[in-house]
ChimeraX commands (.cxc) that place a marker at each C-alpha (Angstrom):
marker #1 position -147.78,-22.83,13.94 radius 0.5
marker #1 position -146.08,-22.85,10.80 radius 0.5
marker #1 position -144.42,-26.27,9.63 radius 0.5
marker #1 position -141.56,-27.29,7.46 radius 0.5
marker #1 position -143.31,-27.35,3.94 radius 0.5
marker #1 position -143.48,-30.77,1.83 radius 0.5
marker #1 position -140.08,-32.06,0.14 radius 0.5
marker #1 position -141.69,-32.49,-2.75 radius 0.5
marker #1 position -142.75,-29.40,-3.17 radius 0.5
marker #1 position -139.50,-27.30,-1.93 radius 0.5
marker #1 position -138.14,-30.17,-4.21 radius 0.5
marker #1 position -140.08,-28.47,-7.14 radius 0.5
marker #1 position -139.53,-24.24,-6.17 radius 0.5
marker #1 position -136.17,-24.52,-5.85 radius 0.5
marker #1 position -134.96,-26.93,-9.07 radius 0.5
marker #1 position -134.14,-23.59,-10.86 radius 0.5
marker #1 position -131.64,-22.35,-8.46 radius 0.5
marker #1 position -128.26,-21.84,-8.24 radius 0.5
marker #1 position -126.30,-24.30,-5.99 radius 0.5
marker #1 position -125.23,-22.53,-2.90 radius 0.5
marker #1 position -122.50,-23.68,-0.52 radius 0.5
marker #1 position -125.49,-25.27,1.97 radius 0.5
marker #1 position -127.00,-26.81,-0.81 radius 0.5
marker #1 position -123.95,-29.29,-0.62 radius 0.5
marker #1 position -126.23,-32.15,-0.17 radius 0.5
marker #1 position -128.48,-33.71,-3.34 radius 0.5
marker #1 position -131.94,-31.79,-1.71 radius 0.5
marker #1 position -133.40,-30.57,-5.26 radius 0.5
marker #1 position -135.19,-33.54,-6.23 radius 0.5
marker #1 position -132.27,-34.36,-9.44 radius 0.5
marker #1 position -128.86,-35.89,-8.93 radius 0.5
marker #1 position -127.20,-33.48,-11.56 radius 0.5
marker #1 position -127.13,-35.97,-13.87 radius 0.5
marker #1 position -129.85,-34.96,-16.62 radius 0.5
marker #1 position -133.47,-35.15,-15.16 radius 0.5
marker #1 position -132.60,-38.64,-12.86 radius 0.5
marker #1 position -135.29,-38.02,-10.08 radius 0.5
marker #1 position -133.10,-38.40,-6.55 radius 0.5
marker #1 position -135.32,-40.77,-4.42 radius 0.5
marker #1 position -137.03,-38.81,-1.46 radius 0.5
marker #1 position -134.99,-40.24,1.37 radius 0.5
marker #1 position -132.15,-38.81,0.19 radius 0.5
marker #1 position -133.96,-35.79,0.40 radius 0.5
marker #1 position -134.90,-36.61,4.10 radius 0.5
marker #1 position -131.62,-37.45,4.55 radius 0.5
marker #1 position -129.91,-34.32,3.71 radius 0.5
marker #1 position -132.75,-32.45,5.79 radius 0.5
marker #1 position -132.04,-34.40,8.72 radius 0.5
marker #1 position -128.05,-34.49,8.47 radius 0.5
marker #1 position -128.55,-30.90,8.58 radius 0.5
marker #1 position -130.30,-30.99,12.07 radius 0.5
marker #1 position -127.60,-32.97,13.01 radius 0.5
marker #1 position -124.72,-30.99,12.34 radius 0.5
marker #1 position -125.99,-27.66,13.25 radius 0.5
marker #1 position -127.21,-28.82,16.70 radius 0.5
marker #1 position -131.18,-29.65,15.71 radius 0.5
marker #1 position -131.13,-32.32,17.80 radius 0.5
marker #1 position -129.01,-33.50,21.22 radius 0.5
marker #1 position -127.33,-36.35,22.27 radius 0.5
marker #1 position -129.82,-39.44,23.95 radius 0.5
marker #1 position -132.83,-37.32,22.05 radius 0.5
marker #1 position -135.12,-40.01,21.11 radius 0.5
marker #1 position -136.54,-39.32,17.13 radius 0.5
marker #1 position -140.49,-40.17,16.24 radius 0.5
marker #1 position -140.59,-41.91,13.00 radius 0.5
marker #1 position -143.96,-40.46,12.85 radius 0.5
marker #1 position -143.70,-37.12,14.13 radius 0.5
marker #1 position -140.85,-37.04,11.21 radius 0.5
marker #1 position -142.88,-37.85,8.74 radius 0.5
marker #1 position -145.14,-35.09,9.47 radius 0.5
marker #1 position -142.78,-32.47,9.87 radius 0.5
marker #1 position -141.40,-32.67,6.88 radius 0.5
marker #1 position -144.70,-33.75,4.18 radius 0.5
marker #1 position -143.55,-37.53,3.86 radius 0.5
marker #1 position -144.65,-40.65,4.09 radius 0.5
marker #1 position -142.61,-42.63,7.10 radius 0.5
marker #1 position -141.20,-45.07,4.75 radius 0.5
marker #1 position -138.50,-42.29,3.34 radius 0.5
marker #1 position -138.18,-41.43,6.72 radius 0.5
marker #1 position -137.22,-45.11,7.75 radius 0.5
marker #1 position -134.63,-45.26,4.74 radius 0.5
marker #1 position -133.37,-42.34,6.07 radius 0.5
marker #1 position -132.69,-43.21,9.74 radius 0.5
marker #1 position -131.33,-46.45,8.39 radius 0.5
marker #1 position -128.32,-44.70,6.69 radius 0.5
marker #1 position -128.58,-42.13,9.77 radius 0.5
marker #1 position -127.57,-45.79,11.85 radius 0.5
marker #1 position -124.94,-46.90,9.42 radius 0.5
marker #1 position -123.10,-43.52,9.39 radius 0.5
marker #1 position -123.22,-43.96,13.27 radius 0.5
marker #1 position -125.37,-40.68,13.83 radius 0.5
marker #1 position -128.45,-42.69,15.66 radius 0.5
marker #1 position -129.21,-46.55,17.07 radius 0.5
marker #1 position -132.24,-48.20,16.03 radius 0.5
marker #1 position -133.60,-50.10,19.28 radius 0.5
marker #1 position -136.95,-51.12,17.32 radius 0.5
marker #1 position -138.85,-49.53,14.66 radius 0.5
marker #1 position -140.49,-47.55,17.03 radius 0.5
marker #1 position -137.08,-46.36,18.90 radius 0.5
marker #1 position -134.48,-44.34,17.10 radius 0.5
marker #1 position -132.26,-42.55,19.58 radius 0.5
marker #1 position -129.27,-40.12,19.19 radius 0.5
marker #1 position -126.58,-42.15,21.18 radius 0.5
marker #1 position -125.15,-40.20,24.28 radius 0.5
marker #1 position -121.80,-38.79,24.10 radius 0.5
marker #1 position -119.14,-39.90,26.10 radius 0.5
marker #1 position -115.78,-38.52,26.84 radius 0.5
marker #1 position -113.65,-41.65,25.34 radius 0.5
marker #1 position -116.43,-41.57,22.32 radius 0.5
marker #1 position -115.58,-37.53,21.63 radius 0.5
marker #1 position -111.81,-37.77,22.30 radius 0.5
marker #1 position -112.01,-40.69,19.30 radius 0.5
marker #1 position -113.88,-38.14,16.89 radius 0.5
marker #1 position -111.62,-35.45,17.61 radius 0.5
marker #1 position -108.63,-37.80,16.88 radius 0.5
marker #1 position -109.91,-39.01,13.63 radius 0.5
marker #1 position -111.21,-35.84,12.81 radius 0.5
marker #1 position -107.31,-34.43,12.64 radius 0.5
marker #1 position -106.00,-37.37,10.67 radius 0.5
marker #1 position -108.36,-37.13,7.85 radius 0.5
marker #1 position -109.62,-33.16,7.52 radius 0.5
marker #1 position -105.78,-31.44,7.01 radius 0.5
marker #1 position -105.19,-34.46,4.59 radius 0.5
marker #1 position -108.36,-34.41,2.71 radius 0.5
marker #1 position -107.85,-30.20,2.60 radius 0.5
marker #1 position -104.34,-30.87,1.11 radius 0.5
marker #1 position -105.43,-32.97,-1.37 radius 0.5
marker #1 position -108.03,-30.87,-2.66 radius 0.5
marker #1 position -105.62,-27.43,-2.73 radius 0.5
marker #1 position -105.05,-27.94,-6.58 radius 0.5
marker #1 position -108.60,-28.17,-7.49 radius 0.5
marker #1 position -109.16,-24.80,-5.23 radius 0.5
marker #1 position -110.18,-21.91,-8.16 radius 0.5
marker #1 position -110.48,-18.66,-7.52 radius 0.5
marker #1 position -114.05,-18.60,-7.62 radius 0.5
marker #1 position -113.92,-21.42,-4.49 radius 0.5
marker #1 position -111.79,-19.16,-2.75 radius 0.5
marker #1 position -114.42,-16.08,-3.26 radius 0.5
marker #1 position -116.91,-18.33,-1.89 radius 0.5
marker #1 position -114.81,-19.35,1.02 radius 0.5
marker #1 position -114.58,-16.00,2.48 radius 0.5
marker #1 position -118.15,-15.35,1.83 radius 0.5
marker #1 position -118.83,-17.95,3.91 radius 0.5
marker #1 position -116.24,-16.36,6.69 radius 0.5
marker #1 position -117.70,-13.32,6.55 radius 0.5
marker #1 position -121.54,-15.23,7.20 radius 0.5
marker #1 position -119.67,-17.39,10.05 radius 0.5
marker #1 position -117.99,-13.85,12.10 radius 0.5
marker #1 position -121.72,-11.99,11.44 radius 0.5
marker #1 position -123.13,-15.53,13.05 radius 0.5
marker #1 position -120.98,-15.13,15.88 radius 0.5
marker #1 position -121.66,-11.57,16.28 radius 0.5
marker #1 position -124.98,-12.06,16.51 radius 0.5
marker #1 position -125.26,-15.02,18.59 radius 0.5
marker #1 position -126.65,-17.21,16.15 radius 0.5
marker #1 position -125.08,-20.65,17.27 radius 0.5
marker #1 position -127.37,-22.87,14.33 radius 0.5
marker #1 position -125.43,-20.02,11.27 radius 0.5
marker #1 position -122.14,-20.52,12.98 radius 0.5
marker #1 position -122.09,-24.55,12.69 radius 0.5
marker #1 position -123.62,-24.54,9.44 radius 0.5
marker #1 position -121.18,-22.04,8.51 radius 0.5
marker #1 position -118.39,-23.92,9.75 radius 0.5
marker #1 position -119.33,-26.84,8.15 radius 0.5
marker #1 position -119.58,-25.01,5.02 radius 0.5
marker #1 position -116.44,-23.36,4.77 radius 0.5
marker #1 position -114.55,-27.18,5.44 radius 0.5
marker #1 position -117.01,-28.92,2.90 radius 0.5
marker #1 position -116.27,-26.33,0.75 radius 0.5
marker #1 position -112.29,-26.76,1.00 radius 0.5
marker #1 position -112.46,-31.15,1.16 radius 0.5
marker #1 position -115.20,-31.25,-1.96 radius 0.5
marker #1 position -113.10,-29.49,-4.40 radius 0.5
marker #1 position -111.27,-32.69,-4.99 radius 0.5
marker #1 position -113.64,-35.14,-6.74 radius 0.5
marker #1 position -115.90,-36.37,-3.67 radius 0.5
marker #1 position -114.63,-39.66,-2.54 radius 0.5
marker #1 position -114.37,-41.95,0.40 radius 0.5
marker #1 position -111.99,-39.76,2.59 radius 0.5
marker #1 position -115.06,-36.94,2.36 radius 0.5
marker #1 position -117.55,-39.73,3.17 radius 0.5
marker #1 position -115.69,-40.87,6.11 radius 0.5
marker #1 position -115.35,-37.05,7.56 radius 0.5
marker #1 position -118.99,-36.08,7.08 radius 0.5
marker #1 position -120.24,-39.16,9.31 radius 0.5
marker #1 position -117.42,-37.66,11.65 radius 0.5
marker #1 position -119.28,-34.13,11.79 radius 0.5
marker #1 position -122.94,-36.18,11.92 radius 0.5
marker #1 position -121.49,-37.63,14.96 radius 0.5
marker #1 position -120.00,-34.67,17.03 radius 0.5
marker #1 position -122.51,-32.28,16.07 radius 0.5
marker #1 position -125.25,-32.64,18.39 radius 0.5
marker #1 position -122.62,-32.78,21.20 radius 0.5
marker #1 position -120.78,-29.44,19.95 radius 0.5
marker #1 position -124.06,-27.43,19.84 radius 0.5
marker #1 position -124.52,-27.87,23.15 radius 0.5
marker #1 position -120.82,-27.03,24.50 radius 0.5
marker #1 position -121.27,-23.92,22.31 radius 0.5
marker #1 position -124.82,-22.89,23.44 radius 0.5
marker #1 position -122.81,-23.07,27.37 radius 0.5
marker #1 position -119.51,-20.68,26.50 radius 0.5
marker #1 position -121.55,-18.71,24.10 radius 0.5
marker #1 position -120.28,-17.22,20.98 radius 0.5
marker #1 position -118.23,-14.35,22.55 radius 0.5
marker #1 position -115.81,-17.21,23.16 radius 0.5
marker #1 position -116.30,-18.50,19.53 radius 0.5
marker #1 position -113.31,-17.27,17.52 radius 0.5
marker #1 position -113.36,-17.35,13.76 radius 0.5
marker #1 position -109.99,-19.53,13.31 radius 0.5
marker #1 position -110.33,-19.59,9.45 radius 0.5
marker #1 position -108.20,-16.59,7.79 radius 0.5
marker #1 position -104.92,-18.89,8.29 radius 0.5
marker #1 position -106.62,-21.72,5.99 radius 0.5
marker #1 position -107.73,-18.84,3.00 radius 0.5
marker #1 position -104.29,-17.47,3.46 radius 0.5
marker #1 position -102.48,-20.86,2.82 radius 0.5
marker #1 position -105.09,-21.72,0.12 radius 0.5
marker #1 position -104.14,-18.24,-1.64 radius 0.5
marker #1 position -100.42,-18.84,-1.62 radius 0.5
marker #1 position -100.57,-22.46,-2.60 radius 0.5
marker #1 position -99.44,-23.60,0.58 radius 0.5
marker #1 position -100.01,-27.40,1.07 radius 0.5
marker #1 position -98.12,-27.72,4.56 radius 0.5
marker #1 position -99.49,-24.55,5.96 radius 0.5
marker #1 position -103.07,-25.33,5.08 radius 0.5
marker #1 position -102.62,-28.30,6.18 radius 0.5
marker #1 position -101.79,-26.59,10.02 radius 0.5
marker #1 position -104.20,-24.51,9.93 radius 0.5
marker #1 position -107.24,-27.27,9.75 radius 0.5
marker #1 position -105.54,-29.09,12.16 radius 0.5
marker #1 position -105.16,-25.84,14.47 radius 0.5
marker #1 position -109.22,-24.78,13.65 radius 0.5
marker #1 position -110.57,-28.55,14.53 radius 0.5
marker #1 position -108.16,-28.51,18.03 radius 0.5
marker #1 position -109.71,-24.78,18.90 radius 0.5
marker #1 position -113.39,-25.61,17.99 radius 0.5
marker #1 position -113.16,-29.68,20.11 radius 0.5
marker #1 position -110.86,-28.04,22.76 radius 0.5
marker #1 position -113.39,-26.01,24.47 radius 0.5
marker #1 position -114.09,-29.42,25.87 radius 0.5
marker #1 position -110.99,-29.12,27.69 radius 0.5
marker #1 position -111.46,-25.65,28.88 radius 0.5
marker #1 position -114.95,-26.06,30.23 radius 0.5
marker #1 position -114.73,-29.73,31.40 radius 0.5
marker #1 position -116.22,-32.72,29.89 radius 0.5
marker #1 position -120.15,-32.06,29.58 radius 0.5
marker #1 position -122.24,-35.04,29.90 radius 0.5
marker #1 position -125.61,-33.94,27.52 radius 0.5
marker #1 position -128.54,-35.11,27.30 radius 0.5
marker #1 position -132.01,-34.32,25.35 radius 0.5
marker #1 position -132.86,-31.70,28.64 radius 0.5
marker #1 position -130.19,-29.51,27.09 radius 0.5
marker #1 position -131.78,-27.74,24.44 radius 0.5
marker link #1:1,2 radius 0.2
marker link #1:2,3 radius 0.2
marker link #1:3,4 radius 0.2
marker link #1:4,5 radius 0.2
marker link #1:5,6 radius 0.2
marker link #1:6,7 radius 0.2
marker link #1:7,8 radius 0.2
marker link #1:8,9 radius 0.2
marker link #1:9,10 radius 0.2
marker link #1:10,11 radius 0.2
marker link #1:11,12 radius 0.2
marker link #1:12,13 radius 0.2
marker link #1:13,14 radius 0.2
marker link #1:14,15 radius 0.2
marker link #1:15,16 radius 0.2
marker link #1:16,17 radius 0.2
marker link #1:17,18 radius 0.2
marker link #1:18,19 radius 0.2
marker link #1:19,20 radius 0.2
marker link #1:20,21 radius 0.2
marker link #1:21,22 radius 0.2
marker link #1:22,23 radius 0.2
marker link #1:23,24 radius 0.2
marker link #1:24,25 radius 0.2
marker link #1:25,26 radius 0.2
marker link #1:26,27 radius 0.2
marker link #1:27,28 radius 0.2
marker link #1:28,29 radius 0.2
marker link #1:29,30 radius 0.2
marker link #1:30,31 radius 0.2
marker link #1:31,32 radius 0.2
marker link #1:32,33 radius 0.2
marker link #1:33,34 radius 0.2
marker link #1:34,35 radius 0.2
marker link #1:35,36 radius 0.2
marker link #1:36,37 radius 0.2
marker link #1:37,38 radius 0.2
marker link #1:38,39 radius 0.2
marker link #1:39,40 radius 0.2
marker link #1:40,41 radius 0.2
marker link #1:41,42 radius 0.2
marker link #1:42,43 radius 0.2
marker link #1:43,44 radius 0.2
marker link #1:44,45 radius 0.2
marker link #1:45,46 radius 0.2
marker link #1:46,47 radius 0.2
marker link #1:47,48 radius 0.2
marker link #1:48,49 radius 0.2
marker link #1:49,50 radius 0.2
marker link #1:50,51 radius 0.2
marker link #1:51,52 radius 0.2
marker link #1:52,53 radius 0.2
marker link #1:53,54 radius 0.2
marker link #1:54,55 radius 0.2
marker link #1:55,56 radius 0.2
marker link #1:56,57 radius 0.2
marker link #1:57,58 radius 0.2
marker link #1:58,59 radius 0.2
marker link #1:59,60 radius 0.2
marker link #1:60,61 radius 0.2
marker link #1:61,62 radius 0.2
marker link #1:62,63 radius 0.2
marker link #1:63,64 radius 0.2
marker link #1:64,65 radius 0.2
marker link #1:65,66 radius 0.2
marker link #1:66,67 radius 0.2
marker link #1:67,68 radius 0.2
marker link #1:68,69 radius 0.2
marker link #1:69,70 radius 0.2
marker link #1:70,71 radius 0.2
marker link #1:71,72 radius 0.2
marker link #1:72,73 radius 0.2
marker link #1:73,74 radius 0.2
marker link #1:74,75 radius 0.2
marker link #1:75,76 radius 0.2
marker link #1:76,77 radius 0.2
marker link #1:77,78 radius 0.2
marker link #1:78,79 radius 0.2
marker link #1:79,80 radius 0.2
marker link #1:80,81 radius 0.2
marker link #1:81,82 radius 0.2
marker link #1:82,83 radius 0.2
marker link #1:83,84 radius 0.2
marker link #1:84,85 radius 0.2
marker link #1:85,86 radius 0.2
marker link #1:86,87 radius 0.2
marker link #1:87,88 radius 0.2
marker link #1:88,89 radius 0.2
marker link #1:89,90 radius 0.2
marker link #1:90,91 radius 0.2
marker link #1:91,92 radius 0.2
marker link #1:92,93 radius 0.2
marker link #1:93,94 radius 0.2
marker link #1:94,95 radius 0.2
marker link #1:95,96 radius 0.2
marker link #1:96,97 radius 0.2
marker link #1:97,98 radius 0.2
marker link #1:98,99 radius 0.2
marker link #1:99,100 radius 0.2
marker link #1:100,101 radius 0.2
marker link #1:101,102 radius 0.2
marker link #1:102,103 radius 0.2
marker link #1:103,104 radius 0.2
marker link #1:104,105 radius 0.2
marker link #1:105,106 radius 0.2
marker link #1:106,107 radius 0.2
marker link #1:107,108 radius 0.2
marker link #1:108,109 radius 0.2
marker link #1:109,110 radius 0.2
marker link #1:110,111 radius 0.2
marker link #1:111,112 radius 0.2
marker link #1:112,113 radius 0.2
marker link #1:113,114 radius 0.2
marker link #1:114,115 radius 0.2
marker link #1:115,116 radius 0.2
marker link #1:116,117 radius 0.2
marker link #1:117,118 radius 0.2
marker link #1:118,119 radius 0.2
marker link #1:119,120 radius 0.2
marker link #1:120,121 radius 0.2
marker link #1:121,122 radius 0.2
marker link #1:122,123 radius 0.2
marker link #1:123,124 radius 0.2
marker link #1:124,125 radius 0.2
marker link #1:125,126 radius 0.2
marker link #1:126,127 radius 0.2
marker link #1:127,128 radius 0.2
marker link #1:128,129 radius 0.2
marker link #1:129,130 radius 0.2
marker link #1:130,131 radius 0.2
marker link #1:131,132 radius 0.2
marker link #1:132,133 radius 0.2
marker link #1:133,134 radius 0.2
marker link #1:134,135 radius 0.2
marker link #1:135,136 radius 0.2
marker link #1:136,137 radius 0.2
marker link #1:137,138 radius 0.2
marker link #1:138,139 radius 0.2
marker link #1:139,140 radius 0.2
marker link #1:140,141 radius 0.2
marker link #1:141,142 radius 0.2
marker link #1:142,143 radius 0.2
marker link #1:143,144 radius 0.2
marker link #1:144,145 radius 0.2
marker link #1:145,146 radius 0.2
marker link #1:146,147 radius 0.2
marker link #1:147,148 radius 0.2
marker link #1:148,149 radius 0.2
marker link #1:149,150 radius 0.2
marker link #1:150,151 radius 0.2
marker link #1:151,152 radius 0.2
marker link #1:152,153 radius 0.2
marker link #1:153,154 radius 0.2
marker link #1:154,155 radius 0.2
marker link #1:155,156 radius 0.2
marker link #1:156,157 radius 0.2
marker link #1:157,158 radius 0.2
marker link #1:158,159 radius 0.2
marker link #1:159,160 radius 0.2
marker link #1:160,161 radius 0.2
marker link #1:161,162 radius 0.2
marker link #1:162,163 radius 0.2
marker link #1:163,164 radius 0.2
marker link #1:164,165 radius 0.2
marker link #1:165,166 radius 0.2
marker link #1:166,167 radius 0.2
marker link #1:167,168 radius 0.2
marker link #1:168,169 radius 0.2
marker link #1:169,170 radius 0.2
marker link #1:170,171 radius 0.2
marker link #1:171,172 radius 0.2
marker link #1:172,173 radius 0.2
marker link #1:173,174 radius 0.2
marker link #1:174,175 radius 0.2
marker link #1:175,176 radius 0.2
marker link #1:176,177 radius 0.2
marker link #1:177,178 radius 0.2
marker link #1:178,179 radius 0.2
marker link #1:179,180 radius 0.2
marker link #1:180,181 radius 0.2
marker link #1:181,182 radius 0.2
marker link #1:182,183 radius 0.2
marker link #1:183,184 radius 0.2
marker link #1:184,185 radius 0.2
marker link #1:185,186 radius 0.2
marker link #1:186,187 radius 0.2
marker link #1:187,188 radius 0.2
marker link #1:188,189 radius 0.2
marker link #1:189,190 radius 0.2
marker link #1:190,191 radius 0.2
marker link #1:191,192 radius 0.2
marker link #1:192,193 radius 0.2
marker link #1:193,194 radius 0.2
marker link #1:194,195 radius 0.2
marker link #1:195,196 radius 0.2
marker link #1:196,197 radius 0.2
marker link #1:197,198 radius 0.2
marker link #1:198,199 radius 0.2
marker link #1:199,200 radius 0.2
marker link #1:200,201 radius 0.2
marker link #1:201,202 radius 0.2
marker link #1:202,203 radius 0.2
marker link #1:203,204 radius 0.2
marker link #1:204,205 radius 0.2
marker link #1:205,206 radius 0.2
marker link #1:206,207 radius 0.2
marker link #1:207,208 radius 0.2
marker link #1:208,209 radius 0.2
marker link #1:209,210 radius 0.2
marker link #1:210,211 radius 0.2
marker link #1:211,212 radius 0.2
marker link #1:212,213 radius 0.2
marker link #1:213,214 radius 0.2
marker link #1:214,215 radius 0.2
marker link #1:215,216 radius 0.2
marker link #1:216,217 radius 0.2
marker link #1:217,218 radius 0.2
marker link #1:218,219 radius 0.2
marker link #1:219,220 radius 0.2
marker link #1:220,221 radius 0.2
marker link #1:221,222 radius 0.2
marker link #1:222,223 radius 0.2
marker link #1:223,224 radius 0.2
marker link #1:224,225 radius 0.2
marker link #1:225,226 radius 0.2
marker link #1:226,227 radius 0.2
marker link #1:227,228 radius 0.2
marker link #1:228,229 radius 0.2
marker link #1:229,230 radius 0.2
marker link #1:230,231 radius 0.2
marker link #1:231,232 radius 0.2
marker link #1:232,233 radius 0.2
marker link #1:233,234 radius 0.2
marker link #1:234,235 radius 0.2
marker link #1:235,236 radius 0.2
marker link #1:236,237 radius 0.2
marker link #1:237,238 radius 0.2
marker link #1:238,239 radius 0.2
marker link #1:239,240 radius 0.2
marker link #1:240,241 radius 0.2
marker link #1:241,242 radius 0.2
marker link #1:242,243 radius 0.2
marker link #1:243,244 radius 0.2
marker link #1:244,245 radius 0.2
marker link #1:245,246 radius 0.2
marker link #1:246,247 radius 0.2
marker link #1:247,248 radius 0.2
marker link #1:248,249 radius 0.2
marker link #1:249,250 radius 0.2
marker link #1:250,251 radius 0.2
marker link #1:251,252 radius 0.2
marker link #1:252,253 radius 0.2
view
């Protein structure tokens, strides 16, 4: 069975590359800044942020220090560090430090997220419209096109990635802050939760809500951009309301 290989070492193949929109995180083993090493948990980190927003794991999954560890080439001590943060950014509860669990969605916990989620994300996509280039906007609609070809092809992990993406790639033009801090823990939070709504409607009743954002973004349009994030987060969290609240668990997935 193949496993996920070493950070270290994907740390090393890929320090050469080109930064693509998923490689939003700090997962190259540098911060950018010269040669500064990044310290391996945040390298765990960004791996397992990334199970959490595309679905990887489920609400009241329970997560093995150990097994971890193993998966990904690493001691358990990064791994630790990692959940840690995980805990602080509300994404998991640490019961003892052999009992890390994804917490279990409720519907007054969701209905919060969703509420937060459209007071900050068409304000933090406003403020970042004048540092929006041309060559952001290319990559935007690449990363459309990848999300309707995920959709297409029923690939529910591409379409959340995707979707994060495309409104990572909008908030972090501006100069990353707290307001894009305070959304990502958001998405680490509702993640797990949304991959399993979507794996139960399936992704013929996924609709690609994004061509009203790049057409604000192209005209300069604060206000209508604005709308339009606030009219993609109420589509994607209000399938809740047309398929009833779903009470997951770890038997989901």
């Amino acid at each position: 069975m193949a496993s996920t290989p070493p950070l270290r070492a994907r740390a090393a193949r890929t320090a050469a590359r080109p930064p693509s929109p998923r490689a939003r995180r700090p997962v190259r083993g540098t911060d950018g800044a010269g040669d500064a090493p990044v310290p391996l948990h945040r390298n765990v980190h960004a791996e397992l942020s990334r199970r959490f927003i595309t679905g990887g794991v489920v609400p009241g999954a329970r997560l093995s220090t150990r097994r971890l560890a193993e998966e990904l080439g690493v001691s358990q001590t990064p791994v630790r560090e990692a959940l840690s943060r995980l805990a602080a950014e509300g994404a998991v509860q640490i019961r003892s430090k052999r009992r890390v669990i994804v917490p279990a969605m409720t519907e007054g916990r969701f209905r919060e997220l969703w509420r937060c989620r459209e007071l900050l994300e068409p304000e933090a996509a406003v403020e970042a419209l004048p540092y929006i280039d041309a060559k952001r906007l290319k990559q935007l609609r690449q990363v459309d096109d990848a999300i309707g070809a995920a959709i297409g092809g029923g690939d529910l992990p591409a379409y959340m990635q995707g979707n994060f993406d495309f409104h990572f790639l909008i908030y972090d033009a501006r100069p990353r802050g707290i307001l894009n801090r305070l959304i990502e823990t958001l998405w680490l939070q509702f993640g797990p939760y949304m991959r399993i709504v979507y794996g139960r409607v399936g992704t013929a009743n996924l609709v690609d809500q994004h061509a009203l954002a790049l057409r604000a973004i192209a005209a300069r349009d604060a206000p209508g951009l604005g709308q339009a994030i606030r009219a993609d987060i109420r589509d994607g969290m209000g399938l809740i309301g047309e398929s009833g609240f779903v009470y997951a668990d770890s038997n989901d997935l």
